[in-house]
DSSP file (Angstrom, degrees, kcal/mol; ACC not computed):
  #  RESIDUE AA STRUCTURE BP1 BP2  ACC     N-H-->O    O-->H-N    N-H-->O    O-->H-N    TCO  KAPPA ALPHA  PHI   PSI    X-CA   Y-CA   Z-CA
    1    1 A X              0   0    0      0, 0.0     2,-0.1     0, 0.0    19,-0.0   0.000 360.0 360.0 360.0 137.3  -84.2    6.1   31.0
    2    2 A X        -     0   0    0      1,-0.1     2,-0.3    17,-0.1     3,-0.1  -0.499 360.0-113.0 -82.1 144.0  -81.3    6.8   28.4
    3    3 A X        -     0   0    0      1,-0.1    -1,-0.1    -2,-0.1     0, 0.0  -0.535  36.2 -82.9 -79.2 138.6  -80.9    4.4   25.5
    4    4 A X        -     0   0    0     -2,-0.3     2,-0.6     1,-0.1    -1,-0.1   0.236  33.3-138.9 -17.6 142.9  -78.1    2.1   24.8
    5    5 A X        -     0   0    0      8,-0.2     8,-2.2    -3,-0.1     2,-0.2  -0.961  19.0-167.9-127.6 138.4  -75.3    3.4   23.1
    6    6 A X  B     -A   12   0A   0     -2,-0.6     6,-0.2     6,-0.3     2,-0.1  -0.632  21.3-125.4-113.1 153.2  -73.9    0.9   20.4
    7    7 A X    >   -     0   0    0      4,-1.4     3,-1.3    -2,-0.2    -1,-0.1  -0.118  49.3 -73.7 -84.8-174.1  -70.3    1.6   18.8
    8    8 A X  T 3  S+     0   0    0      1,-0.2    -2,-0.0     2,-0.1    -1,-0.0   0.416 135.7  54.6 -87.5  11.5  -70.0    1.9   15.0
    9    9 A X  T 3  S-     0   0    0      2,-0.2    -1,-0.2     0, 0.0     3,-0.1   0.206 118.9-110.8-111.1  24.0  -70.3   -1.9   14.7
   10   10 A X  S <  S+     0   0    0     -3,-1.3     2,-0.4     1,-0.3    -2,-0.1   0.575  70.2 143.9  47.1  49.1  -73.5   -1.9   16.5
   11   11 A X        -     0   0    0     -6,-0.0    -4,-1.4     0, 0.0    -1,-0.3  -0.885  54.6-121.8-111.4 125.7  -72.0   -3.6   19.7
   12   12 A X  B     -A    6   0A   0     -2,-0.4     2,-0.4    -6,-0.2    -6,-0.3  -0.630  31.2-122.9 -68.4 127.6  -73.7   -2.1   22.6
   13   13 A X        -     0   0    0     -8,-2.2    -8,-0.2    -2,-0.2    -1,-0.1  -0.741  11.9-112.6-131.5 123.9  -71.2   -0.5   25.0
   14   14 A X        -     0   0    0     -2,-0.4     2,-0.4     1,-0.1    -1,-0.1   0.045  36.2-137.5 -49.0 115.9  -70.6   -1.0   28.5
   15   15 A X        -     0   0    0      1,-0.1     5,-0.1     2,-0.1     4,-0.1  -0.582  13.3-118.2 -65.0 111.8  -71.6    2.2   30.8
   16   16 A X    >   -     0   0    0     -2,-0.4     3,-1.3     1,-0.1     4,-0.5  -0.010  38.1-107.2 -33.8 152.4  -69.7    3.7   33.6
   17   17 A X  G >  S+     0   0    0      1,-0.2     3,-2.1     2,-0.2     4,-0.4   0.972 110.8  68.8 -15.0 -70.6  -71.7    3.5   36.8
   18   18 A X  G 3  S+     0   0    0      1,-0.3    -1,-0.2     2,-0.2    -2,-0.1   0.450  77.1  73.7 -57.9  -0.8  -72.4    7.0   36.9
   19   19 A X  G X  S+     0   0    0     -3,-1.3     3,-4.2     2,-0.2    -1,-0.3   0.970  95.0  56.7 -89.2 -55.8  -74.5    7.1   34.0
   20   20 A X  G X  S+     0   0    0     -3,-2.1     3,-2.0    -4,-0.5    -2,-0.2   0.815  99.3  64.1 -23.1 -60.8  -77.3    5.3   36.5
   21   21 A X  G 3  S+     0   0    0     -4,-0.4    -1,-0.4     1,-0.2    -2,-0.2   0.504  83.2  82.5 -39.3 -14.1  -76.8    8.1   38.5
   22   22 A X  G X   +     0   0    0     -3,-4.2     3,-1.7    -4,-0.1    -1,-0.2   0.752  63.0 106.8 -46.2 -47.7  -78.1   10.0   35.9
   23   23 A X  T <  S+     0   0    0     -3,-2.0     3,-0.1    -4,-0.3    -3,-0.0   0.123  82.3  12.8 -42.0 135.8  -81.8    9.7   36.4
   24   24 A X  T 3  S+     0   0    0      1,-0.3    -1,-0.2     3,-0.0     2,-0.2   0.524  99.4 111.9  81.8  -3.2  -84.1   12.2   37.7
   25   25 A X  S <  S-     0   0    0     -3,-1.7     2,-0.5     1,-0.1    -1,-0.3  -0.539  82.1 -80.3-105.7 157.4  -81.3   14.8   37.2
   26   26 A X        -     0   0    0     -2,-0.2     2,-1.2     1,-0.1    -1,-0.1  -0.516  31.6-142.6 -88.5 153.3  -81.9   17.6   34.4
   27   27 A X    >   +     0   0    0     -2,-0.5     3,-2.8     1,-0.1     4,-0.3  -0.622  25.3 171.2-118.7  48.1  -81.2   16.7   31.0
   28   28 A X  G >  S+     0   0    0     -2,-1.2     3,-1.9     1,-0.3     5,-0.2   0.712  76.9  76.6 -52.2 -11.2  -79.6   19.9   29.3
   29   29 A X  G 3  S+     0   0    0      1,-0.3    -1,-0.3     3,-0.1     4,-0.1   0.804  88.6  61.6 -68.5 -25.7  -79.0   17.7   26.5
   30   30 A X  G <  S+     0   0    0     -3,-2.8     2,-0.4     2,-0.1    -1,-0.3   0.594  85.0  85.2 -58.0 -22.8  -82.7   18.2   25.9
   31   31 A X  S <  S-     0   0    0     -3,-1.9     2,-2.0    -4,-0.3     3,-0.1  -0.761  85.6-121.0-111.2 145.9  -82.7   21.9   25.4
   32   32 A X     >  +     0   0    0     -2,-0.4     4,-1.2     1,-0.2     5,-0.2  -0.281  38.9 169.8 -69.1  55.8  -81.9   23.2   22.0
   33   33 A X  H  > S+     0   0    0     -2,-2.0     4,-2.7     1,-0.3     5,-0.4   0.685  74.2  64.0 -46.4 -46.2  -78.7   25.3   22.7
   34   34 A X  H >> S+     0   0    0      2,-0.2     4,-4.0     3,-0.2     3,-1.4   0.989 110.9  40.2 -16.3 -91.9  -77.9   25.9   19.0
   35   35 A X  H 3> S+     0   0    0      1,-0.3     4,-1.9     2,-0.2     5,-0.3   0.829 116.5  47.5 -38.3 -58.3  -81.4   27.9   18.8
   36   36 A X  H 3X S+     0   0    0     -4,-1.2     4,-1.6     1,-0.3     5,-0.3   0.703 110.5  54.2 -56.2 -47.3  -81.0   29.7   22.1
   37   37 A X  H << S+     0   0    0     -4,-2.7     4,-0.3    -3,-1.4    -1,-0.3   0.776 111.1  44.8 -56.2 -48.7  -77.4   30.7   21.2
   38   38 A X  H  < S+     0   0    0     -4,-4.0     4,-0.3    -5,-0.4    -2,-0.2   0.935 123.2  28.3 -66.5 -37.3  -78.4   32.4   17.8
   39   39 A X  H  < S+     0   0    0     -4,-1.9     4,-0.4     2,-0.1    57,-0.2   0.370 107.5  58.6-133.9  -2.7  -81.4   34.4   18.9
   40   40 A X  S  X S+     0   0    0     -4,-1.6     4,-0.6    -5,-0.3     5,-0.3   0.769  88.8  71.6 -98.2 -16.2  -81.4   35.4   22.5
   41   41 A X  H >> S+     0   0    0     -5,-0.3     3,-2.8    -4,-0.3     4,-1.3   0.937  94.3  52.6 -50.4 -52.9  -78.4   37.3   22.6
   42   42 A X  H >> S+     0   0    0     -4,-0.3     4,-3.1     1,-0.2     3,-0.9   0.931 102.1  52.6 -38.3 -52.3  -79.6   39.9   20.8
   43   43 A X  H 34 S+     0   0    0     -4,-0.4    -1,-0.2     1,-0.2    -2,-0.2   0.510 114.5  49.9 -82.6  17.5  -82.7   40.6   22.8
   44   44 A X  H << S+     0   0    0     -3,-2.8     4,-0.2    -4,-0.6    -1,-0.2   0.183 114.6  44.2-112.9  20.8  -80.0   40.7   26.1
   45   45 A X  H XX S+     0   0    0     -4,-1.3     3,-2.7    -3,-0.9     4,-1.5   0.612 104.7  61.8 -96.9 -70.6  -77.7   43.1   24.0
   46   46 A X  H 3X S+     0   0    0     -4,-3.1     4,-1.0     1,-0.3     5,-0.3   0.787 109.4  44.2 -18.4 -31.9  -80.9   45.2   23.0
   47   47 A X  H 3>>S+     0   0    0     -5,-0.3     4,-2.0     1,-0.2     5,-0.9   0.838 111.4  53.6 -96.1 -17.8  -81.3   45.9   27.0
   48   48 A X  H <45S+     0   0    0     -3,-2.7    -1,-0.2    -4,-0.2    -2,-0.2   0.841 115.3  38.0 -78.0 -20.7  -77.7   46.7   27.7
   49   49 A X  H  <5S+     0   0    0     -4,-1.5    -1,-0.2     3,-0.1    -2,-0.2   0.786 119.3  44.4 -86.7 -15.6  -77.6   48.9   25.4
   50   50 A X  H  <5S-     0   0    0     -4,-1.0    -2,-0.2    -5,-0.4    -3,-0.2   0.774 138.6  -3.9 -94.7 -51.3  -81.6   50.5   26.0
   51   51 A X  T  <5S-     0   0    0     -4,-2.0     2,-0.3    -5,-0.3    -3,-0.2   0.807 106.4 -61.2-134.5 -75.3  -80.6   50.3   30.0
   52   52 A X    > < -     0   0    0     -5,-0.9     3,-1.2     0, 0.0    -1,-0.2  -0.984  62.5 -62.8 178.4 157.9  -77.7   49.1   31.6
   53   53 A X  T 3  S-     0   0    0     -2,-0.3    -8,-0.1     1,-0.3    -5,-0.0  -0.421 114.8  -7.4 -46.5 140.5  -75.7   45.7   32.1
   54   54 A X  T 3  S+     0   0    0      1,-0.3     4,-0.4   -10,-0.2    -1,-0.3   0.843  79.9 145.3  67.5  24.2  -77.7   43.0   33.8
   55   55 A X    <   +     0   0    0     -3,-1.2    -1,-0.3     2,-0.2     3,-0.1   0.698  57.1  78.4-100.0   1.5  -80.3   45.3   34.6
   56   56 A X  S >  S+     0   0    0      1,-0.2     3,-4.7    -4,-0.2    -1,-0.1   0.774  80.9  69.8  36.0 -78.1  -82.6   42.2   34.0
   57   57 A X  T 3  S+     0   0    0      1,-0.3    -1,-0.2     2,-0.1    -2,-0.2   0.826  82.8  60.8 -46.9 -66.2  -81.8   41.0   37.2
   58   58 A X  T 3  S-     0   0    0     -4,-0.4    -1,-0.3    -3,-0.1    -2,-0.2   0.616 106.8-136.5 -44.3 -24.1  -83.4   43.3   39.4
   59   59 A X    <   -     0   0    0     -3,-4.7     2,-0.2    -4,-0.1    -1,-0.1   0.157   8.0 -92.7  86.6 141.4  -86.7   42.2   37.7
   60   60 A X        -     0   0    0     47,-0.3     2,-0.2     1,-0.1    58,-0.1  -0.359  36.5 -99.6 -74.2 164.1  -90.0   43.3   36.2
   61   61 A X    >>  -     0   0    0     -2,-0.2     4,-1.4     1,-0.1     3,-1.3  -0.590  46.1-121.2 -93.1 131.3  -93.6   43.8   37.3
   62   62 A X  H 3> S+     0   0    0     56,-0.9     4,-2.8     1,-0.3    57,-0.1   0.964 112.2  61.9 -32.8 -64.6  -95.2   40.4   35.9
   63   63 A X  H 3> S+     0   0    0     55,-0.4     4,-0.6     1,-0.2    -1,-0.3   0.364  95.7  47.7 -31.2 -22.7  -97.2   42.7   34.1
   64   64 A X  H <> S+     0   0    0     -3,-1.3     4,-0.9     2,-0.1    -1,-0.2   0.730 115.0  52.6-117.2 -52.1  -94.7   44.7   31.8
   65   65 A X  H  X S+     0   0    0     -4,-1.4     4,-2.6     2,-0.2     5,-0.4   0.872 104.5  47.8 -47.8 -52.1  -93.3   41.5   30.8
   66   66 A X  H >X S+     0   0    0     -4,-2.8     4,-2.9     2,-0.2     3,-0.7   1.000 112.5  52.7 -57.2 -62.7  -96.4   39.5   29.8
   67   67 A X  H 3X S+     0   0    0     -4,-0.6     4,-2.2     1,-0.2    -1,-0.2   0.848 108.8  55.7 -37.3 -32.5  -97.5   42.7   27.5
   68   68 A X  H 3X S+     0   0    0     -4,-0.9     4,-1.8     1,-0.2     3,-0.4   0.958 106.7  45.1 -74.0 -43.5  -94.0   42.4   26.0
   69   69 A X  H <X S+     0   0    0     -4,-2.6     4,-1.9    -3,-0.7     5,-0.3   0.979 111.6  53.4 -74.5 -51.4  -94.2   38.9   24.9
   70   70 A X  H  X S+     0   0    0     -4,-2.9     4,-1.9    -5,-0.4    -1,-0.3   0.858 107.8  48.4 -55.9 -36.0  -97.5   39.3   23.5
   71   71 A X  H >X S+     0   0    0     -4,-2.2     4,-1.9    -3,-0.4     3,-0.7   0.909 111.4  48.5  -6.9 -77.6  -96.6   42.0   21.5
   72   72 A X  H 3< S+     0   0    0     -4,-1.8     4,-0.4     1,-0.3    29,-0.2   0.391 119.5  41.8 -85.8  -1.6  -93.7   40.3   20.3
   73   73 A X  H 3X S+     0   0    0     -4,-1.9     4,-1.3    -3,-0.2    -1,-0.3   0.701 108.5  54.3 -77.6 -32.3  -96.0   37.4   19.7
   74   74 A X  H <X S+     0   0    0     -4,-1.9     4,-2.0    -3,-0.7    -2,-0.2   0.719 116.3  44.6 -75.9 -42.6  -99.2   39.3   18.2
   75   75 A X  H  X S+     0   0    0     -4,-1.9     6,-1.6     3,-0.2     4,-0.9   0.874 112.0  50.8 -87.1 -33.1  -96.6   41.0   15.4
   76   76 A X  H >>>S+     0   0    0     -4,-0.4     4,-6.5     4,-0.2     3,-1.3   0.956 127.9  19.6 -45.1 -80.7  -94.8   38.0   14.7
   77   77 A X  H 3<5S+     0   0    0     -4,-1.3    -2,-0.2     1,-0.3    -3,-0.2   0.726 129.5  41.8 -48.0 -49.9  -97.7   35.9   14.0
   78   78 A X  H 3<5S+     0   0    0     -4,-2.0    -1,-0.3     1,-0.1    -3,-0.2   0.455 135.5  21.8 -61.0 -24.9 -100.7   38.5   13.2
   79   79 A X  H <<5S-     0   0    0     -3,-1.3    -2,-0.2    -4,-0.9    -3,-0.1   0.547 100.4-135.0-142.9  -6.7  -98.5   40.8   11.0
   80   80 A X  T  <5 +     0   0    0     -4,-6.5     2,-0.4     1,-0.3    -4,-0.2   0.858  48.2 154.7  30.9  55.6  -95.6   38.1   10.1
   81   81 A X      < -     0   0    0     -6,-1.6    -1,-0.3    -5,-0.8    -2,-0.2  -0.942  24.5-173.8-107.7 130.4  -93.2   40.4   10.9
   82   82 A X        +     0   0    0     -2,-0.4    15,-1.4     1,-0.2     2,-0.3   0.883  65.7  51.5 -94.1 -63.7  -90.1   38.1   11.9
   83   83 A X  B    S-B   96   0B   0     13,-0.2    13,-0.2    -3,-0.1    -1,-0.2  -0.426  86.0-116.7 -94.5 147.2  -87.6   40.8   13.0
   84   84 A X     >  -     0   0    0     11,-3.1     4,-1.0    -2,-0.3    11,-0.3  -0.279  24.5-166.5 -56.5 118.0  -88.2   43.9   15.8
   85   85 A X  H  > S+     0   0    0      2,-0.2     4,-2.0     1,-0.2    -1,-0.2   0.716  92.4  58.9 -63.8 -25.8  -87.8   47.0   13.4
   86   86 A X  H  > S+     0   0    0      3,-0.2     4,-5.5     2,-0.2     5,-0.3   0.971 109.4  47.6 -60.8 -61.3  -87.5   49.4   16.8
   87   87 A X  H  4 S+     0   0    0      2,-0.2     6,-3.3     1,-0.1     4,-0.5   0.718 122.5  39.8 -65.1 -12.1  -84.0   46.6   17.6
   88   88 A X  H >X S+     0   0    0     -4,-1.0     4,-2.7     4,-0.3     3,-0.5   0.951 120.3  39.5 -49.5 -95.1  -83.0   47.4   13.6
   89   89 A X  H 3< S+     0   0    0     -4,-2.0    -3,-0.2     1,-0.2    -2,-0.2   0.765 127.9  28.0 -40.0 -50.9  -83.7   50.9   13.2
   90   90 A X  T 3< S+     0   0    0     -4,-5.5    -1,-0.2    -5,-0.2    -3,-0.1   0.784 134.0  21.8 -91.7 -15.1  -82.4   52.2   16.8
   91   91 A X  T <4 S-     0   0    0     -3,-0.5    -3,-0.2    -4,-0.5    -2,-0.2   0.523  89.7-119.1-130.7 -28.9  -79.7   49.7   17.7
   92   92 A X     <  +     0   0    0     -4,-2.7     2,-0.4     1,-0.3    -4,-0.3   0.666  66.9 151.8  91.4  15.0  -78.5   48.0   14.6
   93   93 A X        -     0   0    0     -6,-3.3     2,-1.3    -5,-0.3    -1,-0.3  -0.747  44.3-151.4 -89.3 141.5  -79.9   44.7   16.6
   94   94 A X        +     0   0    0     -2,-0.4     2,-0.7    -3,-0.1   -52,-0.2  -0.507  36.1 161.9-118.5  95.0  -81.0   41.9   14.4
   95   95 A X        -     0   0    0     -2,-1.3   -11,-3.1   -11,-0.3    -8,-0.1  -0.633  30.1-144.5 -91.4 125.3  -83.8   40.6   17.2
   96   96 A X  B  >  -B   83   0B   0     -2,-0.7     4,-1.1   -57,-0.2     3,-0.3  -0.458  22.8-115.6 -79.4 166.7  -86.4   38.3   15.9
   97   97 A X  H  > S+     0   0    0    -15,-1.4     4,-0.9     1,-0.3   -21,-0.1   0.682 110.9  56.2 -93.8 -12.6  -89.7   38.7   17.6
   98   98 A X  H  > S+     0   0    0      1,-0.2     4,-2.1     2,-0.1    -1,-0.3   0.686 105.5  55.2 -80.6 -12.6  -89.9   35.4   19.1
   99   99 A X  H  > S+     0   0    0     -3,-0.3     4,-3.1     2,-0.2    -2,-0.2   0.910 105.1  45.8 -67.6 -49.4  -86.8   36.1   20.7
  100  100 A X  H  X S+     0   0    0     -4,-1.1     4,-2.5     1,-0.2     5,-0.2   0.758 108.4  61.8 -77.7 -31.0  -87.7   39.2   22.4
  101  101 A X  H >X S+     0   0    0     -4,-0.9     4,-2.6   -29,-0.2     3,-2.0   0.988 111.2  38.4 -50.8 -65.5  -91.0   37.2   23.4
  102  102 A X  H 3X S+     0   0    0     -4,-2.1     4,-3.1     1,-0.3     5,-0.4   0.854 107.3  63.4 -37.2 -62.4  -88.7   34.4   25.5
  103  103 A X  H 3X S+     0   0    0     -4,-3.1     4,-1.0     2,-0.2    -1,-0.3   0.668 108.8  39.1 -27.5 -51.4  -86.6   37.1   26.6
  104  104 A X  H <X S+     0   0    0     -4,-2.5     4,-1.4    -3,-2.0    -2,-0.2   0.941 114.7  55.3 -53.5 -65.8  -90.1   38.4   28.4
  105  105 A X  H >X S+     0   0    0     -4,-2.6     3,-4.4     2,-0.3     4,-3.7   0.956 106.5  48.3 -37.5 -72.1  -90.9   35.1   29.4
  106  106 A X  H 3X>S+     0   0    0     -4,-3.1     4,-4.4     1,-0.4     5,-0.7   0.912 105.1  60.0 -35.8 -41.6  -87.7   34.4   31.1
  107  107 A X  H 3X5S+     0   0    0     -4,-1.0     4,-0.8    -5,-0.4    -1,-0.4   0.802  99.4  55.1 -81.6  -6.1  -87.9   37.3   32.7
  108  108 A X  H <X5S+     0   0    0     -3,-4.4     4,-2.4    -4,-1.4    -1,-0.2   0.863 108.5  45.6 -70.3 -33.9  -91.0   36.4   34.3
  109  109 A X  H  X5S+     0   0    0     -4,-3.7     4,-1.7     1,-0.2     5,-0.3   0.899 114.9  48.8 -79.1 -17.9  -89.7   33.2   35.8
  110  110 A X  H  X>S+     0   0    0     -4,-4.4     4,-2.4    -5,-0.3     5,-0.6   0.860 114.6  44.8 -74.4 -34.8  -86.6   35.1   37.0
  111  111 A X  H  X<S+     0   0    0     -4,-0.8     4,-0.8    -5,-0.7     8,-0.3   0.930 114.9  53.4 -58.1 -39.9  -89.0   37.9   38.5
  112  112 A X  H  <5S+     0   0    0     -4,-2.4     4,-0.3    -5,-0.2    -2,-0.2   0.953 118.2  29.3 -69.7 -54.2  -91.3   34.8   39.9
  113  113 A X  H  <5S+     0   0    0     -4,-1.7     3,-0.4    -5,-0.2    -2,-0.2   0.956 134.6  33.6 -87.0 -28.5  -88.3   32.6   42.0
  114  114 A X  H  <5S+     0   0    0     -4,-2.4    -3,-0.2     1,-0.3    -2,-0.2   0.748 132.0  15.0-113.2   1.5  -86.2   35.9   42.8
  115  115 A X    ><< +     0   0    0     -4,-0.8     3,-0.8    -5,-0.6    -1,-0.3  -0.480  64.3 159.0-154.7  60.7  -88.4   39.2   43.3
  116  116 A X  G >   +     0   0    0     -3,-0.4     3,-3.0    -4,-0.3    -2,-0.1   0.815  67.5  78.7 -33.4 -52.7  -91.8   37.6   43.9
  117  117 A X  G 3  S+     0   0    0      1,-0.2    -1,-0.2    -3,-0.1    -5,-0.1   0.896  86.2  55.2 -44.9 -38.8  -92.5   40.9   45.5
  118  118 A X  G <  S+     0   0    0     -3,-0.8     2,-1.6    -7,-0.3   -56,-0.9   0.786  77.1 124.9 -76.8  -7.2  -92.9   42.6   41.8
  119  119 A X    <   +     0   0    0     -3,-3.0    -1,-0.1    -4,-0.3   -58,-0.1  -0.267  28.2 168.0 -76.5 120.3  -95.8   40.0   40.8
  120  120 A X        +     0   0    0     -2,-1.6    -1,-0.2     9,-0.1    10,-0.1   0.238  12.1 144.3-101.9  21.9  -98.3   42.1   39.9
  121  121 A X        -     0   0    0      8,-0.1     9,-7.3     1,-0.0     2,-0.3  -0.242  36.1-140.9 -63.2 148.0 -101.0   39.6   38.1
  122  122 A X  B     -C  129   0C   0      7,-0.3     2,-0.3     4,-0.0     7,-0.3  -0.892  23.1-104.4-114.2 142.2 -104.9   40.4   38.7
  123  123 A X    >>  -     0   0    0      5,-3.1     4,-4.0    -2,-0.3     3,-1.7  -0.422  29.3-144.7 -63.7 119.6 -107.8   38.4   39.2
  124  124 A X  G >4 S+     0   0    0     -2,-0.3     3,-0.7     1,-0.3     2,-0.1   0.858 102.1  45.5 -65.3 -82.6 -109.7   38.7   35.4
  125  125 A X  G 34 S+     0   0    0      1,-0.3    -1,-0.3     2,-0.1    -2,-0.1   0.513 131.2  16.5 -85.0  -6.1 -113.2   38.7   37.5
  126  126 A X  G <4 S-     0   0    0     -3,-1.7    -1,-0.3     2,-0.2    -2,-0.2   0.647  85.9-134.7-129.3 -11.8 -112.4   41.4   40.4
  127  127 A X    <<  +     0   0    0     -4,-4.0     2,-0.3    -3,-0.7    -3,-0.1   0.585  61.9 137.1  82.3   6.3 -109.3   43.1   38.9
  128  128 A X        -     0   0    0     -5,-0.2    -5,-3.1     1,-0.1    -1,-0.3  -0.702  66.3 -89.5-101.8 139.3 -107.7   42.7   42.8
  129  129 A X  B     -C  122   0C   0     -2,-0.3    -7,-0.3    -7,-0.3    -1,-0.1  -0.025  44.3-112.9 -22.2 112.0 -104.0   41.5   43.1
  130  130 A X        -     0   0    0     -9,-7.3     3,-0.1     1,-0.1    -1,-0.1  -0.489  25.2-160.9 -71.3 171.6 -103.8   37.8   43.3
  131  131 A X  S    S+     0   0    0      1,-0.3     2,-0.6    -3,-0.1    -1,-0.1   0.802  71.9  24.1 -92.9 -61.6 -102.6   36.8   46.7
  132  132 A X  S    S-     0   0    0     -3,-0.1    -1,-0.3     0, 0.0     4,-0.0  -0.933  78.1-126.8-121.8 110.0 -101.4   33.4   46.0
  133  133 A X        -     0   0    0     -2,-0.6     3,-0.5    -3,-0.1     2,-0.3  -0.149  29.5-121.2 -47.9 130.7 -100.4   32.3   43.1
  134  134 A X  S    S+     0   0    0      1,-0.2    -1,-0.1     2,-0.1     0, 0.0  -0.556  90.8  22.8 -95.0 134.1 -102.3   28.8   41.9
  135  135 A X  S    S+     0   0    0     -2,-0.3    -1,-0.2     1,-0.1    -2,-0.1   0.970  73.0 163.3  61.1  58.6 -100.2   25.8   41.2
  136  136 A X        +     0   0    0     -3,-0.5     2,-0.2     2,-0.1    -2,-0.1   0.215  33.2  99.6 -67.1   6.3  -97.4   26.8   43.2
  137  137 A X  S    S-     0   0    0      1,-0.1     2,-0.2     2,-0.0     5,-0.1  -0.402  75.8 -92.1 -97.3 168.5  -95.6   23.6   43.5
  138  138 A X        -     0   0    0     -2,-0.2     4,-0.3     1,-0.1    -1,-0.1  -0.724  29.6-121.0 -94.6 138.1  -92.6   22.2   41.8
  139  139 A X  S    S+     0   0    0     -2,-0.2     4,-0.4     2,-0.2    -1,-0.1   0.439 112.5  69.2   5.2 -64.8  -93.1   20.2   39.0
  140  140 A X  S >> S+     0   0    0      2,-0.2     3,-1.6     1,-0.1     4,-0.8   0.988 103.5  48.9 -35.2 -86.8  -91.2   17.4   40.9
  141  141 A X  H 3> S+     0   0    0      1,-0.3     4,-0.7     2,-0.2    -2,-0.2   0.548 102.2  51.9  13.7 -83.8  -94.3   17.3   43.2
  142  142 A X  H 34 S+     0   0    0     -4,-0.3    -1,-0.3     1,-0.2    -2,-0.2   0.556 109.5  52.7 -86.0 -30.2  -96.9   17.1   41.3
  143  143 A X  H X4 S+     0   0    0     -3,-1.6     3,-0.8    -4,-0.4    -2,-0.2   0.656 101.3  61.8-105.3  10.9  -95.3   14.1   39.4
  144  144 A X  H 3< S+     0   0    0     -4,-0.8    -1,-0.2     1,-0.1    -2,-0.2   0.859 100.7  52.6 -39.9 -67.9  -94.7   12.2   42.8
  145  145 A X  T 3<        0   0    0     -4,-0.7    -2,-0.2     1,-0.3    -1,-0.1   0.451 360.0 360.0 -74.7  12.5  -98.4   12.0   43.5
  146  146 A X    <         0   0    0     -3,-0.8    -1,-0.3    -2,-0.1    -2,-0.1   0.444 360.0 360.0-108.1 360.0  -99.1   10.4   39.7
């Protein structure tokens, strides 16, 4: 539930309706837009310029993606290297490596609701394609049954 909101004489201030209506709906005020703004653009200029507009959309193999973020996770952290020297050196981008990580990330969950066909994750004990992905339910869902 949102907190009160008090004026600058710390008189608490009557709410349209429509803020009730609020509940259960998502909360973009939550996501840190500031950050998001500064440091993914680069790693979606880096691909327009490496491939094509938008070529994103079309999706990645689960697989190609995951390697990327780890990468770009393994050199941040392991080698505390902040920015990609490849997006420097060849493109004049300045992408930080956690960026390029999200970037991956994202693209799995866009690969996941909109080309499902390309997930290519394997079972760690047989190496075989999973079939069905575990804990396939929304979020939503799962907090309904708590």
């Amino acid at each position: 539930m949102e907190s009160a909101l008090k004026n600058a004489e710390g008189d608490f201030l009557e709410l349209a309706p429509k803020n009730a209506d609020a509940d259960g709906k998502v909360k973009a005020s939550l996501i840190p837009w500031d950050i998001l703004m500064e440091f993914l653009p680069p790693a979606y200029e880096e691909g327009l310029i490496k491939y094509e507009k938008e070529s994103w959309r079309r999706g990645f193999k689960v697989s190609q993606m995951f390697e990327s973020a780890t990468r770009h996770l393994t050199t941040f952290y392991y080698q505390g290297e902040n920015l990609d020297p490849e997006a420097v050196e060849k493109y004049g981008i300045e992408k930080h490596h956690l960026a390029g990580a999200i970037f991956s990330l994202l693209s799995i969950l866009h690969t996941m609701k909109y080309r499902p066909e390309l997930d290519d994750r394997r079972s760690p004990t047989n190496g075989y394609l999973l079939q069905e992905p575990k804990n396939d339910r929304k979020i939503t869902d799962i907090k309904k049954q708590r």
